[in-house]
C-alpha positions as CSV (number, residue, x, y, z in Angstrom):
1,X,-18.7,20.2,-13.8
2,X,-21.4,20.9,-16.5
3,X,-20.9,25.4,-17.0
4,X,-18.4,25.8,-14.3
5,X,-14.6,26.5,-15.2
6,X,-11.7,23.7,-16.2
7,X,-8.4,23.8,-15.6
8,X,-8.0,22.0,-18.6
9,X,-4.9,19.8,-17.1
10,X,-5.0,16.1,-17.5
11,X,-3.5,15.7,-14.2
12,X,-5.8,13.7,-11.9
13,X,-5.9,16.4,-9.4
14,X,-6.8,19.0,-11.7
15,X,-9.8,16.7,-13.5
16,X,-10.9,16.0,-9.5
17,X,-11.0,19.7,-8.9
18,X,-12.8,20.2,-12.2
19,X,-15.7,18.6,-10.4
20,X,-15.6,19.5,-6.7
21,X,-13.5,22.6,-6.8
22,X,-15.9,25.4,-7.0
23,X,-16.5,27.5,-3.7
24,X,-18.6,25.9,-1.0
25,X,-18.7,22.5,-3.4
26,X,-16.8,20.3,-0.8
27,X,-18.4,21.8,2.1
28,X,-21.6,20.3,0.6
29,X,-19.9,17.1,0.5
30,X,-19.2,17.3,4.3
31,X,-22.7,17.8,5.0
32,X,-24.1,15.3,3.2
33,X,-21.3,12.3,4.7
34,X,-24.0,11.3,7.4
35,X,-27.0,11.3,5.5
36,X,-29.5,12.6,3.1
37,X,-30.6,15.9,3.8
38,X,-33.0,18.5,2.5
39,X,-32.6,21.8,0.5
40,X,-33.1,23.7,3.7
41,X,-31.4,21.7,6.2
42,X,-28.5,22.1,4.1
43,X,-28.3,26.0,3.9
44,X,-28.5,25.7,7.9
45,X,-25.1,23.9,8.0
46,X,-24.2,26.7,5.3
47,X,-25.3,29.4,6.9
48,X,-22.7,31.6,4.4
49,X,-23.7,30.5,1.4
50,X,-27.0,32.3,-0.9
51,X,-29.7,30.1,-1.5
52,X,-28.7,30.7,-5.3
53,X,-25.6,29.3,-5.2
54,X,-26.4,26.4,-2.7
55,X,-28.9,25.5,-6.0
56,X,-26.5,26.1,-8.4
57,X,-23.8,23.9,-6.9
58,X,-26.0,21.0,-5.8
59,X,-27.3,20.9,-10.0
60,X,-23.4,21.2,-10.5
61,X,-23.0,18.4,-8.0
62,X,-25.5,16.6,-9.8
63,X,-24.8,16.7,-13.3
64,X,-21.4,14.6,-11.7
65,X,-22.6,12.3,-10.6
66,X,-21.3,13.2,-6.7
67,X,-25.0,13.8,-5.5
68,X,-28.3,12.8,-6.5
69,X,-32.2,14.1,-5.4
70,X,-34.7,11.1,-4.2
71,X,-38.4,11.6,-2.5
72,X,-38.7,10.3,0.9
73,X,-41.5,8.0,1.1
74,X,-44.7,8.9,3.6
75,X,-45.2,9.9,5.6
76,X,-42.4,12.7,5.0
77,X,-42.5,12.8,1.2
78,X,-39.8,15.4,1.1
79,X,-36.9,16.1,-1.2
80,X,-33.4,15.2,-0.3
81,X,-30.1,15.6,-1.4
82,X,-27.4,12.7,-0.6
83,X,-24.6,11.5,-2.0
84,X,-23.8,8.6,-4.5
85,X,-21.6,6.1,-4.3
86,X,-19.1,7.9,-6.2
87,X,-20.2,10.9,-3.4
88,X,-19.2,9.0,-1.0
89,X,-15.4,8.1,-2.2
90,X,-15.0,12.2,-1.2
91,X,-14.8,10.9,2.4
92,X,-11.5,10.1,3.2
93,X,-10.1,13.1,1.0
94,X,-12.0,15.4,3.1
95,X,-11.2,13.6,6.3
96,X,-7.4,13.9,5.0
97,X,-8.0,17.8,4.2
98,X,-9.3,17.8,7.8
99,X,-6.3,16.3,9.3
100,X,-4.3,18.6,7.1
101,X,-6.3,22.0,8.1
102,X,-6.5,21.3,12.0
103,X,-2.8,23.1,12.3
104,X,-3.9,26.3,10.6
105,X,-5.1,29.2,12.5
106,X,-9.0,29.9,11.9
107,X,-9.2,33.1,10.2
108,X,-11.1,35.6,11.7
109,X,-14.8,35.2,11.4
110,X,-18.3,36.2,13.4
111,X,-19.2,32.1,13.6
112,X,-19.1,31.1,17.3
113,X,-19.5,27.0,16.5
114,X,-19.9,24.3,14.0
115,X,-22.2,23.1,12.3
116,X,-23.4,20.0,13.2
117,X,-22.0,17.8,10.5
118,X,-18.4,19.5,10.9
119,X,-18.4,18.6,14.5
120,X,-18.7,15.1,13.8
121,X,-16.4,15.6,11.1
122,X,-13.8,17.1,13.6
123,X,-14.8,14.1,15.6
124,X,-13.5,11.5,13.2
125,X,-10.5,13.7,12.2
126,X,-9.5,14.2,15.6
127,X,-10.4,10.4,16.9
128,X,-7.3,9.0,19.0
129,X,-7.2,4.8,18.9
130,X,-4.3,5.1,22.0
131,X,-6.7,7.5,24.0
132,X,-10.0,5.0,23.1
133,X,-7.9,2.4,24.8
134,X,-10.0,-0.7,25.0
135,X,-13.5,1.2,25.2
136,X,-16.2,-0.1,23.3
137,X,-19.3,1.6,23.0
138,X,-22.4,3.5,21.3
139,X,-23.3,6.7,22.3
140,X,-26.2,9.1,21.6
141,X,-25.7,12.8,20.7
142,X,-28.7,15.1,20.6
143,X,-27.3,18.3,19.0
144,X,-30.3,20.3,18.8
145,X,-32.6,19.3,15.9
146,X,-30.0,16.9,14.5
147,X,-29.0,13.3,16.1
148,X,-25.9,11.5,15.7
149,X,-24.6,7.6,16.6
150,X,-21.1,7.5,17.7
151,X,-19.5,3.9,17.8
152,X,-16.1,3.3,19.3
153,X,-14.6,-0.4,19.0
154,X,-11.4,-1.9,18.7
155,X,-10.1,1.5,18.1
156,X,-12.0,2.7,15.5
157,X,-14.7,5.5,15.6
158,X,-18.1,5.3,13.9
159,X,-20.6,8.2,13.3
160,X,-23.9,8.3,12.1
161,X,-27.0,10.4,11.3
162,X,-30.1,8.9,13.5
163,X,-31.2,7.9,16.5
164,X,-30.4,4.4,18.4
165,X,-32.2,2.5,20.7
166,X,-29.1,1.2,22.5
167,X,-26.6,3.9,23.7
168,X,-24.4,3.2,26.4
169,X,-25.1,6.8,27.2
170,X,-26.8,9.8,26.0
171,X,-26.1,13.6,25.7
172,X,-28.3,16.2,24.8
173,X,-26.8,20.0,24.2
174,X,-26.4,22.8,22.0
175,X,-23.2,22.1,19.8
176,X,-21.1,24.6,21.2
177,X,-21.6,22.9,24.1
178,X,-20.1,19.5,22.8
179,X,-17.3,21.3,21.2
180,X,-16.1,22.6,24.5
181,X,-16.5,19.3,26.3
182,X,-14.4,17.8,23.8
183,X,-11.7,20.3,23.0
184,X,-11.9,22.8,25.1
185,X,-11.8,21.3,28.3
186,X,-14.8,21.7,29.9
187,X,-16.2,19.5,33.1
188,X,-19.0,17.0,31.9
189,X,-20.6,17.5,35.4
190,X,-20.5,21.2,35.6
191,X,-22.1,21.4,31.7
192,X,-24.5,19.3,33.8
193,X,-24.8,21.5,36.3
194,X,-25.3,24.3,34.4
195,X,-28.3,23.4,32.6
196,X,-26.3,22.7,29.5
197,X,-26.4,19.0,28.8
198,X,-28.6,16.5,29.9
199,X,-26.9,12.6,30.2
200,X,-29.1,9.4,30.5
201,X,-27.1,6.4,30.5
202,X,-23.9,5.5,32.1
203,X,-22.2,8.7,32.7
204,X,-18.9,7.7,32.9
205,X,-18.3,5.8,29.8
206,X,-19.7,9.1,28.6
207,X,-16.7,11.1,30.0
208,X,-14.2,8.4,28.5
209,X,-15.7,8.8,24.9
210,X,-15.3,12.9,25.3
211,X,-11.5,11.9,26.2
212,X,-10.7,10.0,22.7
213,X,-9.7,12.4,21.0
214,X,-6.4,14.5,20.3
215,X,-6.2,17.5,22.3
216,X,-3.2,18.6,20.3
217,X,-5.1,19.9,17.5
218,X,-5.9,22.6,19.6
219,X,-4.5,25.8,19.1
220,X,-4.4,29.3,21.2
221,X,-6.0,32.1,19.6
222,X,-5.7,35.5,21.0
223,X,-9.1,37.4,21.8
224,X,-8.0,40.5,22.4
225,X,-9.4,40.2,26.3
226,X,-5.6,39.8,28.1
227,X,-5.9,35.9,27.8
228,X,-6.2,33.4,25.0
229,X,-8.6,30.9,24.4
230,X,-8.5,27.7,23.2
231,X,-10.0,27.5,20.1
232,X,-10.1,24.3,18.6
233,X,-9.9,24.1,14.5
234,X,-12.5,21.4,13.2
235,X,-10.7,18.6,11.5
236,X,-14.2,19.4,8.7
237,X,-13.0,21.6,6.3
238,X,-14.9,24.7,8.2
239,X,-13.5,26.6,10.3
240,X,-14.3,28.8,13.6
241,X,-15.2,27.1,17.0
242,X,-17.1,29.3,20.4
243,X,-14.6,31.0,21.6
């Protein structure tokens, strides 16, 4: 990484961390897996990082070859970040890194939810085949500004950034919203009921997608208020869920 630090280690581990080990440099990464994304939209899923550092890391990122800047063509014409196809090779490690962190207790911090691309993150992480069953299907989730294509077939899970014309079902809430509905617990018909989230489509394919996935990465945290929550630990490489 062009200025930063090296271990100077010839160890394949140490020359990966050489590029992609700096502070907030994978977390980048994660937002980036679903899509391109602009300067700004960015720092919103990185609420904790400085607009200086978010710039230095992405010209870090750059001079890598992990992400590269294009121009949207019109009518947008805006800047975006995404990742190349060397990027994109970060996937599995971080989804690995996810798997890994989902046992370890959040440390104590003021965020109340996700970000949008570590929920899907923690989606994939957290994705049980033997839960799925023999459900295949594409679902819409509406997450506030951002949009995301879930797949599920033949055991497998499939997310994307965008919408589709051909969900099986759709769900539109806040993420914190999503995040309880999937691990921790909560009714899809009293969300529903609540003013919360809003389905179109078949509602009860709906409730078997928010099943597939592995309630075991859950993990009590006390809150201080006589009872403990569950607090789920995204499988992305953030941390901190509503609690």
């Amino acid at each position: 990484m062009s200025g930063s630090r090296s271990y100077g280690d010839l160890c394949g581990i140490a020359r990966a961390l050489d590029v992609v080990g700096e502070r907030w440099a994978l977390l980048m990464v994660r937002e980036l897996v679903f899509g391109p994304k602009r300067f700004v939209d960015l720092h919103r899923g990185l609420s904790g990082v400085s607009h200086n550092v978010l710039s230095q890391r992405l010209r870090e990122l750059e001079d890598s070859g992990v992400v590269a800047r294009r121009v949207l063509g019109p009518p947008a014409g805006a800047r975006v970040y995404e990742l190349t196809p060397r990027g994109r090779e970060l996937e599995p490690v971080l989804l690995a890194l996810g798997r890994w962190g989902s046992s370890i207790l959040p440390a104590s911090t003021s965020a109340t939810e996700l970000s949008p691309d570590a929920l899907a993150f923690a989606l994939k992480t957290t994705f049980a085949p033997a839960a799925a069953g023999d459900l295949c299907g594409r679902y819409q989730l509406r997450l506030g500004s951002d949009a995301f294509s879930a797949e599920v077939a033949d055991g497998r899970l499939h997310i994307a950034r965008g919408e589709i014309s051909d969900a099986a079902a759709t769900i539109t809430c806040a993420v914190h919203v999503l995040q309880d509905l999937v691990f921790g617990g909560r009714d899809l018909d009293a969300a529903v009921h609540a003013a919360d989230a809003t389905v179109t489509g078949d509602a009860s394919t709906l409730r078997r997608f928010l099943r597939c996935f592995d309630d075991s990465r859950k993990v009590e945290a006390e809150t201080g208020r006589g009872d403990a929550d569950l607090t789920v630990v995204s499988g992305g490489p953030s941390g901190g869920s509503r609690g």
